[in-house]
N, C-alpha and C positions, 0 to 999 in steps of 0.2 A: 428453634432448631428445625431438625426434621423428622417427620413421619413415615415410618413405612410404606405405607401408600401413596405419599409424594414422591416418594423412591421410585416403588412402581410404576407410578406416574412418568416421570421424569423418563425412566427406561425407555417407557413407551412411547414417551415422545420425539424422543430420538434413535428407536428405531435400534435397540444395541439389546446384549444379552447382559448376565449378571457378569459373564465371562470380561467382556469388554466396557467394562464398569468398572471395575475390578482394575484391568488394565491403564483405563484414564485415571483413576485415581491414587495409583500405586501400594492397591491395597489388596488381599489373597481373595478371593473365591468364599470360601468358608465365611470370612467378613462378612460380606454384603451378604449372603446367605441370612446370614444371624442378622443381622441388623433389619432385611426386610421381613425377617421372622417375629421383629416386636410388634407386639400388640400395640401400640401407640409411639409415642417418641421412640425416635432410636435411640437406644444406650449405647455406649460404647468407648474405646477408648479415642480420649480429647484428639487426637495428632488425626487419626482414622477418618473420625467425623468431618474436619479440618479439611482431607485429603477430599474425601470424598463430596463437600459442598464445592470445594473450589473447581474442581476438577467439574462438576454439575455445570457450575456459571460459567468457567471455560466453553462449555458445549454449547451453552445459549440457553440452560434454563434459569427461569427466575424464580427462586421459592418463595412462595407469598404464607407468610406467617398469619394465624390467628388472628383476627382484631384490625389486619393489615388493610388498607384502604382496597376496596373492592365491593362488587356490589352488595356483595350477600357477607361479607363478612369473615369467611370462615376461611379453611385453609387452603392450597394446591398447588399448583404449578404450571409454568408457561413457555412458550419460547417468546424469547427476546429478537427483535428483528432486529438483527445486526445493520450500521449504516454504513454505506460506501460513500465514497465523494464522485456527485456527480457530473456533470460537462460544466456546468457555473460553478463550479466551487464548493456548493452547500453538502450536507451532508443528504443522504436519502435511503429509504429504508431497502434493505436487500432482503430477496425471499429463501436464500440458500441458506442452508442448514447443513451439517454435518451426517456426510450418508453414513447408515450402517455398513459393515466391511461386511463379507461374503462368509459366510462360513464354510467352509469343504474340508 
């Protein structure tokens, strides 16, 4: 699953508040509150969790689980270089990212 602090991770990599987290994944405020408030895995309920990973990989992050091939082993999270297609055909890695919206 995931970690509270892959959470915060993840936030931070895409540059968003809990507010607009919350939003991507069609889940309230308080939510994500409590969830990045777990000491460890997030609890929470199945559907939530659900929203909230998919809604993660939508954005371009990739959670790398425990034990998950990498150097050191352990847990975190990434962005995913999305690919475009480019003048040949192939596919190629694109460096854009999903900006944060403005707050006012």
């Amino acid at each position: 699953m995931i970690t509270a602090a892959q959470m915060r991770a993840a936030r931070a990599l895409l540059g968003i508040d809990q507010r607009q987290l919350a939003e991507l994944a069609g889940i309230s405020v308080p939510t994500i509150q409590r969830m990045e408030a777990s000491l460890d895995v997030v609890r929470g309920n199945v559907d939530s969790l659900m929203r909230l990973l998919a809604a993660l990989e939508s954005a371009g992050v990739e959670v790398i689980n425990e034990g998950a091939v990498s150097t050191n082993g352990g847990r975190g999270v990434r962005l995913r270089a999305k690919l475009k297609p480019s003048e040949s055909g192939a596919a190629e890695p694109s460096r854009s990212f999903p900006a944060a919206r403005d707050e006012t």
